[in-house]
C-alpha positions as CSV (number, residue, x, y, z in Angstrom):
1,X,6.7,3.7,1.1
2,X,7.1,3.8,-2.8
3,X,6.5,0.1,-2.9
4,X,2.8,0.8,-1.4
5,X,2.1,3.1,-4.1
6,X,3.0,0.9,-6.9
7,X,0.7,-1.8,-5.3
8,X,-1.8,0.9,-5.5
9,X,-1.6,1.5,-9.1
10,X,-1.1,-2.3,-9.5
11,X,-4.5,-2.6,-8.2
12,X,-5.7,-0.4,-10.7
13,X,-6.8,2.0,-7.9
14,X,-7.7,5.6,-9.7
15,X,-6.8,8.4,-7.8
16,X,-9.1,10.2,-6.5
17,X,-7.1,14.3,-6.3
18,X,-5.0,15.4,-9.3
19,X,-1.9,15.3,-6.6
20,X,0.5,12.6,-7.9
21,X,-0.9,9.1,-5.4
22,X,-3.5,11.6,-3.0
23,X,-6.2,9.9,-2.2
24,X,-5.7,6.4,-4.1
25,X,-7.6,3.8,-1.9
26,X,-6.7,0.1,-2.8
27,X,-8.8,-2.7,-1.0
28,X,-8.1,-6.1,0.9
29,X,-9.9,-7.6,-2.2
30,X,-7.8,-6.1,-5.1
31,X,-4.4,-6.8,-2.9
32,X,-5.6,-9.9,-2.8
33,X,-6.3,-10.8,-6.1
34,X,-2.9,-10.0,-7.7
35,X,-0.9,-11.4,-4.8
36,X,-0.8,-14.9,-7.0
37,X,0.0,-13.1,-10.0
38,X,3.2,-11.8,-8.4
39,X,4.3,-14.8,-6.8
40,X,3.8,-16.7,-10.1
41,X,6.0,-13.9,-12.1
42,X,9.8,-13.9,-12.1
43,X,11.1,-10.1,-11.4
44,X,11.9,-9.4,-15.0
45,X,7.9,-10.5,-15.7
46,X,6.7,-8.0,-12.9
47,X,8.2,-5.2,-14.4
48,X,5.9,-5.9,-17.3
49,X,2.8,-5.3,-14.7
50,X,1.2,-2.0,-14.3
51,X,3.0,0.3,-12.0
52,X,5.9,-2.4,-10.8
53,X,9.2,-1.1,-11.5
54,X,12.0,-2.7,-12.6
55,X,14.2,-1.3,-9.4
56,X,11.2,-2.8,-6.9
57,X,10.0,-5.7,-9.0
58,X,12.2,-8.5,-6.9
59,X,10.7,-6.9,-3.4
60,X,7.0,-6.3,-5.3
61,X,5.7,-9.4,-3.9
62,X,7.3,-9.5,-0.2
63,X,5.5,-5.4,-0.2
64,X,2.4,-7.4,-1.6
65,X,2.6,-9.7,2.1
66,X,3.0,-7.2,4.4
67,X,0.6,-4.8,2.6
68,X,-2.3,-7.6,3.1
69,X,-0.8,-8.4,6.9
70,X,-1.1,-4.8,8.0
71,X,-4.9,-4.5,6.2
72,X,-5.3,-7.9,8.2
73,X,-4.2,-7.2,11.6
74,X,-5.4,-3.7,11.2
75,X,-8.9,-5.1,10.5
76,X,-9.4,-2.3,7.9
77,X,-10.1,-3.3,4.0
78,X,-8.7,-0.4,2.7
79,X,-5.5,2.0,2.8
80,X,-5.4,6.1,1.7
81,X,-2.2,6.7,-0.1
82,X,-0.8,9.9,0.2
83,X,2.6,11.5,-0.7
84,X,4.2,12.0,2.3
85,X,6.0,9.4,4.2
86,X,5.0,7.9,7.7
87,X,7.5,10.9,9.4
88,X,5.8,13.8,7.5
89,X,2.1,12.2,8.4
90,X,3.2,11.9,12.3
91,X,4.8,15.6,12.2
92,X,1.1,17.0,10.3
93,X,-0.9,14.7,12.6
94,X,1.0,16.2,15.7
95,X,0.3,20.2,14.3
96,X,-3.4,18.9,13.4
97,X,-3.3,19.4,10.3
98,X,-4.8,16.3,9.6
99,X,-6.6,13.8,11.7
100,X,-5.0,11.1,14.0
101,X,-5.4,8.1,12.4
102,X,-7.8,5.7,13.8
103,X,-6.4,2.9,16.5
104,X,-6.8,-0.6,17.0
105,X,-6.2,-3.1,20.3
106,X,-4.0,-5.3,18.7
107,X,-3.7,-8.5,20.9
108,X,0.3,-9.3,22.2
109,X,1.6,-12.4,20.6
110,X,4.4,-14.2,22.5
């Protein structure tokens, strides 16, 4: 999800591998605190923000939401960003080359 890896740079994560977005961690707390500045910036002003790009600034905020309701429901304050897309990660999860990623009892609402 490109839009998750220019929240990550938003946040001012630093990455942690040389490998363009490996191992950049942002945090419930820094999604957090530049949530308002998006919604208070028109998409022309995003663009000026680190890492927002002009051709994701209108949907930067909206990524912003569900970003902080996945951390939420996931109870986790933290994601790893990584360069492969949620099909590469299952297909490398499934061969073991990397660990299953931890999971959660979500409670059913409806």
């Amino acid at each position: 999800m490109p839009w998750v890896r220019q929240l990550a740079r938003l946040a001012g994560t630093p990455p942690l591998h040389r490998e363009p977005h490996a191992g950049w961690r942002p945090t419930l707390p820094q999604l957090r605190r530049w949530i308002p500045v998006l919604a208070g910036a028109d998409p022309v002003r995003r663009t000026r923000l680190p890492g927002i790009s002009r051709h994701r600034a209108g949907q930067s905020l909206a990524g912003a939401l569900v970003a902080e309701a996945l951390l939420m429901a996931c109870e986790a304050e933290s994601v790893d960003i990584c360069p492969w897309s949620t099909r590469e990660g299952l297909l490398l999860e499934q061969l073991g080359v990397v660990s299953p990623a931890p999971r959660h009892d979500l409670p059913l609402v409806g």
